[in-house]
N, C-alpha and C positions, 0 to 999 in steps of 0.2 A: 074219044074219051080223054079225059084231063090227068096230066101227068100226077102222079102222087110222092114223087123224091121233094125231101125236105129241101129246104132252102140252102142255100151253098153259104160256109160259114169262113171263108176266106175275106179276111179286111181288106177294105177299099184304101187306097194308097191317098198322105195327106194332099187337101188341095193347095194351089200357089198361094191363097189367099187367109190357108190355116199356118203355115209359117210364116207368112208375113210378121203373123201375128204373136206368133211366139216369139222371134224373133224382136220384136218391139217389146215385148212384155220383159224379155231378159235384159237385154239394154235398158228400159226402165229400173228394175233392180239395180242393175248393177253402178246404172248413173247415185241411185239415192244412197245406196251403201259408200261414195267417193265420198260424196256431199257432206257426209257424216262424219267420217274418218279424218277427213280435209279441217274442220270444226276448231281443234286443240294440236298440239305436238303429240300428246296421249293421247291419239285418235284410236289407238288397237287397244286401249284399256277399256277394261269390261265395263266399267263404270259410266263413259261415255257413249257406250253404245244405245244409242235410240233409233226409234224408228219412227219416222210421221203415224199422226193419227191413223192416218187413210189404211196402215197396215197391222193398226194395234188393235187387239179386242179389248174392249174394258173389259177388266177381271174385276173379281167381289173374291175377299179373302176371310174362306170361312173360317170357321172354330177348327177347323183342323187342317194344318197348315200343308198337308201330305195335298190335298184336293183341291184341286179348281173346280169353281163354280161358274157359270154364263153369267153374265151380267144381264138384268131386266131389260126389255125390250126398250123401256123409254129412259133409261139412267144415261146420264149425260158421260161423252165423250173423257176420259181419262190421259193424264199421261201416260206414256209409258213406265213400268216396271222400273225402278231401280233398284238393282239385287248387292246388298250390302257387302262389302269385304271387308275382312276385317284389318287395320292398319299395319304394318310391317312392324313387328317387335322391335324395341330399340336392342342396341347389344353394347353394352358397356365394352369401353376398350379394355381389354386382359393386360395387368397390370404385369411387368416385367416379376418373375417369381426371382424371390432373395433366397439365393444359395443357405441352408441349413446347415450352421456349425456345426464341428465334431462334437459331442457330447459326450464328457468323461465320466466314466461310470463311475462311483464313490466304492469304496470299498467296504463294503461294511463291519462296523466291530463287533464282533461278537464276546461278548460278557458270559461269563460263570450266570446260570440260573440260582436266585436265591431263593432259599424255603421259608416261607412265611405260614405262619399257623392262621388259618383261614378266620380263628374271634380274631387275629390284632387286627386293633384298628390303626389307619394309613400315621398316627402320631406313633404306634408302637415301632412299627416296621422302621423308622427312620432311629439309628444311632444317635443316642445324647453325646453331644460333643466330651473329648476325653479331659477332666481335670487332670495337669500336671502339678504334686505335691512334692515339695521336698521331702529328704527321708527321713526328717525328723520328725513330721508328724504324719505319716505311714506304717503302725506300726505293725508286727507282722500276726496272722490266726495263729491261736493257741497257744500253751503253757511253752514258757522258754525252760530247756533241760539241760542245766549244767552240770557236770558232774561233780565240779571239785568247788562248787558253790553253794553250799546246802543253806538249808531255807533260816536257820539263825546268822548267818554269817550278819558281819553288823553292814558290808557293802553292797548287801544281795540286793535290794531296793535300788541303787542306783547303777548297778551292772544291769539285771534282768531290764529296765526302762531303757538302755543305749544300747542294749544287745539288740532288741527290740527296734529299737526304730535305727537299727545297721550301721550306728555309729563304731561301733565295737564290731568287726566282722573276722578279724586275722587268726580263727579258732578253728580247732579243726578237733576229731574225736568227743565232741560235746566238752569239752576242757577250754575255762575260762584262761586258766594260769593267774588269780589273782597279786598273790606274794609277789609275782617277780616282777624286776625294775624294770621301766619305759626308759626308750632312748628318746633323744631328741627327732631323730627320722618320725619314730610315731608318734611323738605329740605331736610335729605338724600334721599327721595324718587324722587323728582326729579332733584337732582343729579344723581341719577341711572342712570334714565331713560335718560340725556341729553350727560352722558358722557361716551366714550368707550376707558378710561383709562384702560393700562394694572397697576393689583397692587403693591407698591412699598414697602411697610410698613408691620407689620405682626398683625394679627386680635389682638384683644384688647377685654378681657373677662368680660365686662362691670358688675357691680353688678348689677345694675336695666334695663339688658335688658336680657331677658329670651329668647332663644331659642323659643317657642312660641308666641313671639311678630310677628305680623307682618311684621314690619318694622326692624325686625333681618338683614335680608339679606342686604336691602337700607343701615342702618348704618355700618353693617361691609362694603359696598363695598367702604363707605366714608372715614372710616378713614383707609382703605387699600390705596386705592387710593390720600390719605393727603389731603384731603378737610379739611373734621373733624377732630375734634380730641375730647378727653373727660376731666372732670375736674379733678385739682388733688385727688380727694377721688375715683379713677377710680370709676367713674360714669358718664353715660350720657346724663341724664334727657328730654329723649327723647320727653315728654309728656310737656315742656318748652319755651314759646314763644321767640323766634329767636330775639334778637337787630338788629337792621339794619346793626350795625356795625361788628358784627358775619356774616353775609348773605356776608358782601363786605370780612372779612377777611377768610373765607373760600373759595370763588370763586378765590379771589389772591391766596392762597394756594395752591389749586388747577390745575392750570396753572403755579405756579412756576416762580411767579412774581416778579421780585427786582426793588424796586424804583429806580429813578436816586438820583445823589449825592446833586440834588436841591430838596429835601423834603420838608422842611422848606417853601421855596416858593410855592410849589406843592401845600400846604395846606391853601395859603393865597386866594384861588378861594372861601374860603366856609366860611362865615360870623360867625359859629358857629363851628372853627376849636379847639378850645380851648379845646372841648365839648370829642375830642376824645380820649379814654386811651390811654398811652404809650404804651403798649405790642399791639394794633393797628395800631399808626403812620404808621409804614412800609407797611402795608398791605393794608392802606388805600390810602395813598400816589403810591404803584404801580399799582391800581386796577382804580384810578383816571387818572393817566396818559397813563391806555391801555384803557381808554373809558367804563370803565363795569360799573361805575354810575351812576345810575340814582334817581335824586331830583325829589320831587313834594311835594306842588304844586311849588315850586320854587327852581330854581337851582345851587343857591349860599345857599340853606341851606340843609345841608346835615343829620341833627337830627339823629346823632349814635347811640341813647341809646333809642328810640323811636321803640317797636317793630313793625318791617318790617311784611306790609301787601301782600296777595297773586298777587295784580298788582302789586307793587314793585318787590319781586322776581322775577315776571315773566319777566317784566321788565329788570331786570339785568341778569337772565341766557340766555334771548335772544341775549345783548350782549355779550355773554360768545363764547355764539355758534356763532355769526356772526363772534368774533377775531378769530374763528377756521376756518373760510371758511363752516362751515355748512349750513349756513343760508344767505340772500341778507340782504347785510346791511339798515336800515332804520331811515329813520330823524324823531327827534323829539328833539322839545324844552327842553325836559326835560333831555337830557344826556347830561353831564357836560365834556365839550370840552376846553380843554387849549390851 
């Protein structure tokens, strides 16, 4: 009978002539793999890596790049494969960094918030620059109330109009004090105040006016300006009631007044021309004939030597300022008209 065990599945040990063979087939490889490398200095660069035909298969590269496809049976012999890299980025050299100054913080201003009423328009919002006026033609809201000036007095008209624009201010309990006599201190003071001469003369260093006086400033600006002037003991006896005929010969001064060549006549208007000093004539005679006189209670009597009360002054520096254009000229009985 014939055995029936399978066949024995132990492998047969290689022959001398199956390593030979391997042995030649690795040494081939590994000769062509030098031969390749050996080629460039960048032999280990993937890019030079080729292989002879005799090891490559022609590939066909389909519509999708994931898959190889065989190559047809009779497509001719290809190179090998070159699998692209892509070039080493350039890298700009990092330019040395510039240290960042201290940075000072500002401080900032803070301003009052302004309330604007949402109509002005951006022209309202902005302040109209401020006009400065002198105080003569400033004159003050509503009815002037003097008490000892009532409304016939005949110098109401020319106190009320310099009370008014602050020439006249040294009153107190609504009381002008018309009747009574100005010294020289206050006429230079309102002189000051009514005239906006520039100075023509140089200050005068008065023995009896101290620095300290009040009315310092009012008298230097009069005899700068040649209103005033002081006596010959340089002195100016500020503290001195005023003649009437000083008040008319400083306001002619003042204004730079020349009589005409009829003086003589000029003066035959005043019943008591007689009355006036020589070193006044002139002064009186051009101050007559520009209208700055004013008589009371009558107008042909001019009484020079009679000290001049605060209606009077006021009185005649009203027309002082009217012959300037300051003021609207005003009628009365009492200004002596040739």
């Amino acid at each position: 009978m014939s055995s029936s065990q399978p066949p024995s599945k132990e492998k047969k040990p290689l022959g001398f002539d199956e390593l030979i063979a391997i042995v030649i087939a690795f040494g081939t490889i590994g000769a062509i793999f030098f031969w390749v490398t050996g080629r460039s200095n960048s032999g280990l660069s993937a890019t030079n890596l080729q292989f002879p035909a005799v090891f490559s298969q022609p590939v066909v590269t389909p519509n999708s790049p994931t898959i190889l496809a065989p190559a047809a049976p009779n497509s001719e012999v290809r190179s090998p494969v070159t699998l692209p890299i892509p070039a080493p980025a350039t890298v700009s050299p990092i330019a040395p960094v510039t240290p960042i100054p201290e940075l000072v913080t500002p401080i900032p201003l803070i301003l009052p918030p302004v309330s604007v009423a949402p109509e002005q328009s951006i022209a309202q919002k902005t302040p109209a620059p401020a006009t400065i006026k002198p105080k003569a033609s400033n004159p003050k809201v509503g009815p002037i109330k003097l008490s000892d000036v009532p409304d016939r007095y005949w110098a109401r008209p020319f106190i009320v109009a310099l009370v008014d624009r602050q020439i006249f201010a040294d009153f107190t309990d609504s009381k002008f004090r018309p009747d009574e006599p100005i010294t020289r201190a206050e006429l230079a003071r309102l002189i000051q105040g009514m005239s906006k001469k520039e100075p023509r003369r140089k200050s005068v260093n008065f023995k009896d006016v101290k620095s300290s006086n009040p009315a310092a400033d009012s008298i230097d600006y009069s005899v700068k300006t040649g209103y005033m002037k002081g006596y010959p003991d340089n002195a100016f006896r500020p503290d001195k009631p005023v003649p009437r005929v000083e008040v008319i010969a400083a306001l002619a001064s003042g204004l730079n007044l020349k009589p005409s060549t009829k003086a003589t006549k000029t003066l035959e208007v005043y019943t008591d021309r007689k009355k006036v000093p020589k070193w006044a004539v002139d002064k009186v005679t051009a101050a007559t004939e520009a209208g700055i006189v004013v008589n009371h209670p009558k107008r042909q009597l001019l009484q020079p030597n009679r000290t001049a009360t605060r209606a009077e002054v006021a009185a005649m520096i009203y027309q002082v300022m009217a012959k300037e254009g300051k003021v609207p000229a005003k009628s009365s009985e009492y200004i002596v008209r040739l």
